[in-house]
VOSENU-179356 format. One record per residue: residue number from 1; chain; x, y, z of N, C-alpha, C in turn. Coordinates in steps of 0.2 Angstrom, whole numbers. Layout:
<atoms>
[NUM 'A' [X Y Z] [X Y Z] [X Y Z]]
...
</atoms>
This chain:
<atoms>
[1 'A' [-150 44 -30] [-143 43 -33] [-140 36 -30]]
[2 'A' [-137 31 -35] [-137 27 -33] [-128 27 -32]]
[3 'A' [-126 23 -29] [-117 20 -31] [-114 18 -36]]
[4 'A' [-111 19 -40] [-109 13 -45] [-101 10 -43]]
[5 'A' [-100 4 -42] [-93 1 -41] [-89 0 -46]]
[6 'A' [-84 4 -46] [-79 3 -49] [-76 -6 -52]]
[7 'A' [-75 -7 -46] [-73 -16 -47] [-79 -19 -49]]
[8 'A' [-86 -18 -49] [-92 -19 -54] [-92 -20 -61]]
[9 'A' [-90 -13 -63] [-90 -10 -70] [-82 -12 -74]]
[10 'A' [-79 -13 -71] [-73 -18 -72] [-73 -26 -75]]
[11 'A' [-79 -29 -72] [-79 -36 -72] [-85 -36 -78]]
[12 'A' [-92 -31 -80] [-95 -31 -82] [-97 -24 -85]]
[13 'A' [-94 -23 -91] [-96 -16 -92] [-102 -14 -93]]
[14 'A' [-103 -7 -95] [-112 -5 -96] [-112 -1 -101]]
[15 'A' [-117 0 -100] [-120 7 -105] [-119 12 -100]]
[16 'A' [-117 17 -105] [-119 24 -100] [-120 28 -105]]
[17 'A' [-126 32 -103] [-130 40 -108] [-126 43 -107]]
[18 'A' [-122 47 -100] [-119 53 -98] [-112 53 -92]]
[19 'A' [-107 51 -96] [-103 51 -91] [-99 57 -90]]
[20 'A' [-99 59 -84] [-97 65 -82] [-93 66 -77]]
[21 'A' [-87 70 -80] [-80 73 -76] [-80 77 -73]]
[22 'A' [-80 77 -64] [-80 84 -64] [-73 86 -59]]
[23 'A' [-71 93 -62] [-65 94 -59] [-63 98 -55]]
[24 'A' [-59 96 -52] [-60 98 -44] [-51 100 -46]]
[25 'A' [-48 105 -40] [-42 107 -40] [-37 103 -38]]
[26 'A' [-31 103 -40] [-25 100 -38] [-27 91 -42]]
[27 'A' [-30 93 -48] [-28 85 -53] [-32 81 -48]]
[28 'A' [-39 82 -47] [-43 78 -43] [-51 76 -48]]
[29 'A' [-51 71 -51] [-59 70 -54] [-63 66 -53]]
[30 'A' [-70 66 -51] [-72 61 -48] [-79 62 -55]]
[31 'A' [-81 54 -56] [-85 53 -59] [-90 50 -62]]
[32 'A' [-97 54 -61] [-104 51 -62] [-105 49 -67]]
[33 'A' [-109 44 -65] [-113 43 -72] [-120 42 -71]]
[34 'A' [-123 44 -79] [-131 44 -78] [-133 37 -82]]
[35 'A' [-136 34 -78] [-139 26 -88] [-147 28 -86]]
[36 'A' [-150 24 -90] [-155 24 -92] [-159 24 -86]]
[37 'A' [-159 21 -79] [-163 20 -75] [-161 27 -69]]
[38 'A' [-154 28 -68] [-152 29 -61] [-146 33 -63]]
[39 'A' [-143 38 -57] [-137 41 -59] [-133 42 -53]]
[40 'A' [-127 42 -52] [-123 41 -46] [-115 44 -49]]
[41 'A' [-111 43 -42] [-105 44 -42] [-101 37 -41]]
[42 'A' [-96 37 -44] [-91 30 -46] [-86 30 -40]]
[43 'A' [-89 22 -36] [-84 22 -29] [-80 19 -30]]
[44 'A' [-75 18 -26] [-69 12 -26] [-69 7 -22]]
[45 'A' [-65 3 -19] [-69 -3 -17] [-67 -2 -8]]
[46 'A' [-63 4 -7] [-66 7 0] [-71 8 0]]
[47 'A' [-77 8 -4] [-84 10 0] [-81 20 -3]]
[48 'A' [-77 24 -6] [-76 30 -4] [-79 33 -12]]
[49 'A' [-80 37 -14] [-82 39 -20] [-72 39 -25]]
[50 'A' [-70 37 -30] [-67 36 -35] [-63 42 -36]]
[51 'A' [-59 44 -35] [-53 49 -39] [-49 46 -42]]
[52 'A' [-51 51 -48] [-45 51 -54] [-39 56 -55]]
[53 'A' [-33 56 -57] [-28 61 -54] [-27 64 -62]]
[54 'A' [-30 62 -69] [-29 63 -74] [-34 61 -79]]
[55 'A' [-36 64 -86] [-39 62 -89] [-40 55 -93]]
[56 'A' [-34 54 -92] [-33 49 -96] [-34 41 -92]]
[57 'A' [-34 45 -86] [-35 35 -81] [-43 37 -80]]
[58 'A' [-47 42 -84] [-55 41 -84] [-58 39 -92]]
[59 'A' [-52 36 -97] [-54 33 -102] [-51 27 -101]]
[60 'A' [-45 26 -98] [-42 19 -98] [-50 15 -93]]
[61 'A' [-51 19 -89] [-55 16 -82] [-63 14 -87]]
[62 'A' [-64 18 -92] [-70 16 -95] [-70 14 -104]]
[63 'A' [-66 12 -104] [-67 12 -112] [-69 4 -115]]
[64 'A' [-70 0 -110] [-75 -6 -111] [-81 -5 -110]]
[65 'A' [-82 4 -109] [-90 3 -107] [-93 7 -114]]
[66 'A' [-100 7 -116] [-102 8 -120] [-106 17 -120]]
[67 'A' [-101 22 -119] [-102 27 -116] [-106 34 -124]]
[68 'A' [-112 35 -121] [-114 40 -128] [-111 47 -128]]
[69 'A' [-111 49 -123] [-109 57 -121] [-104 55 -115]]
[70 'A' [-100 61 -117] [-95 62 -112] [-94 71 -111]]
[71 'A' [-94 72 -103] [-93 81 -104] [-89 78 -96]]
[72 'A' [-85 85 -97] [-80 87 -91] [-83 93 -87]]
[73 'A' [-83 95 -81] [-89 100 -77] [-85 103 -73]]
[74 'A' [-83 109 -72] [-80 113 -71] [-81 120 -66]]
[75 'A' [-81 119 -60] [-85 124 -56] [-80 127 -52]]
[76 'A' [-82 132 -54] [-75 139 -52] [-79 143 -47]]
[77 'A' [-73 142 -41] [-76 148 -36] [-72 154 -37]]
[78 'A' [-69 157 -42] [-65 163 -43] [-71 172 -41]]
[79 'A' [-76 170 -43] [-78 175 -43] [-80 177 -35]]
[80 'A' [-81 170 -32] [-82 172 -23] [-75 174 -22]]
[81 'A' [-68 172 -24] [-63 170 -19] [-61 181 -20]]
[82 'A' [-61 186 -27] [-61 191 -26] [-67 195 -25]]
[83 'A' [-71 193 -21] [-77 198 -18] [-83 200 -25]]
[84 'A' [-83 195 -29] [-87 198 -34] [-96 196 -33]]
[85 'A' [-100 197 -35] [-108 192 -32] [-105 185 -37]]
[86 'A' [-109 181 -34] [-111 173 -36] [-113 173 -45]]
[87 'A' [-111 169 -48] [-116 171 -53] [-119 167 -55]]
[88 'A' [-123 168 -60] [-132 162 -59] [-129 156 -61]]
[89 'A' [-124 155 -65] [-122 149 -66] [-114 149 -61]]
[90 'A' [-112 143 -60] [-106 142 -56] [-102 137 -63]]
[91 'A' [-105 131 -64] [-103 128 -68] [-102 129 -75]]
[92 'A' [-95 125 -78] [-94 126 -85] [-95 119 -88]]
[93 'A' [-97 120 -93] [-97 110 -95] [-95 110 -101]]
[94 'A' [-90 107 -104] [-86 104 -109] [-86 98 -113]]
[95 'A' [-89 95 -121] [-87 91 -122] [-79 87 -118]]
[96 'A' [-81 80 -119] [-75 78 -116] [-73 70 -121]]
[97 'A' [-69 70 -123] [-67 64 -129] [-65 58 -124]]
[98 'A' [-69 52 -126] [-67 46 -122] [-62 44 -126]]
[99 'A' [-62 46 -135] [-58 42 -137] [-49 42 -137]]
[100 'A' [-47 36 -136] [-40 34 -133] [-35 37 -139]]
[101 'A' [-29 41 -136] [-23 44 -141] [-20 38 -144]]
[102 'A' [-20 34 -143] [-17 26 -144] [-21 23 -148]]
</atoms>
């Protein structure tokens, strides 16, 4: 897995096959992408992996890129937090629309 920089993809945007949101609780999302060669998580220019605090600043943040697929990922610990077993899937994946309300 590689890095991808935020202030990179800002100054030169790319292609991306699979950008993916995943969400985390309390309006926290952090976001990979896959391109043709390599796949990673998107850092900020702390060197720290990218939080996004809303939907909508993970399309402002990419809508200069040339993105094919978009999904939002969504992994619930409800079934561990009341004593239930693990189940085979933890993750939900969601289409996710890059395209801008505006």
């Amino acid at each position: 897995m590689i890095k991808f920089l935020m202030s990179s993809i800002a100054k030169q945007p790319i292609s991306i096959d699979k950008l993916e949101v995943q969400s985390f609780e309390m309006n926290v999302y952090l976001v990979k992408l896959h391109t043709l060669h390599s796949a990673g998580f998107v850092y900020d220019k702390n060197d720290r992996p990218m939080r996004f605090h809303n939907s909508q600043q993970v399309r402002d943040a990419f809508e200069q890129c040339d993105v094919k697929e978009a999904v939002m990922v969504h992994d619930s610990p409800y079934d561990e937090m009341v004593g239930n077993p693990n189940k085979a899937e933890q993750s939900t994946e969601m289409p996710f629309s890059m395209q801008q309300p505006y």
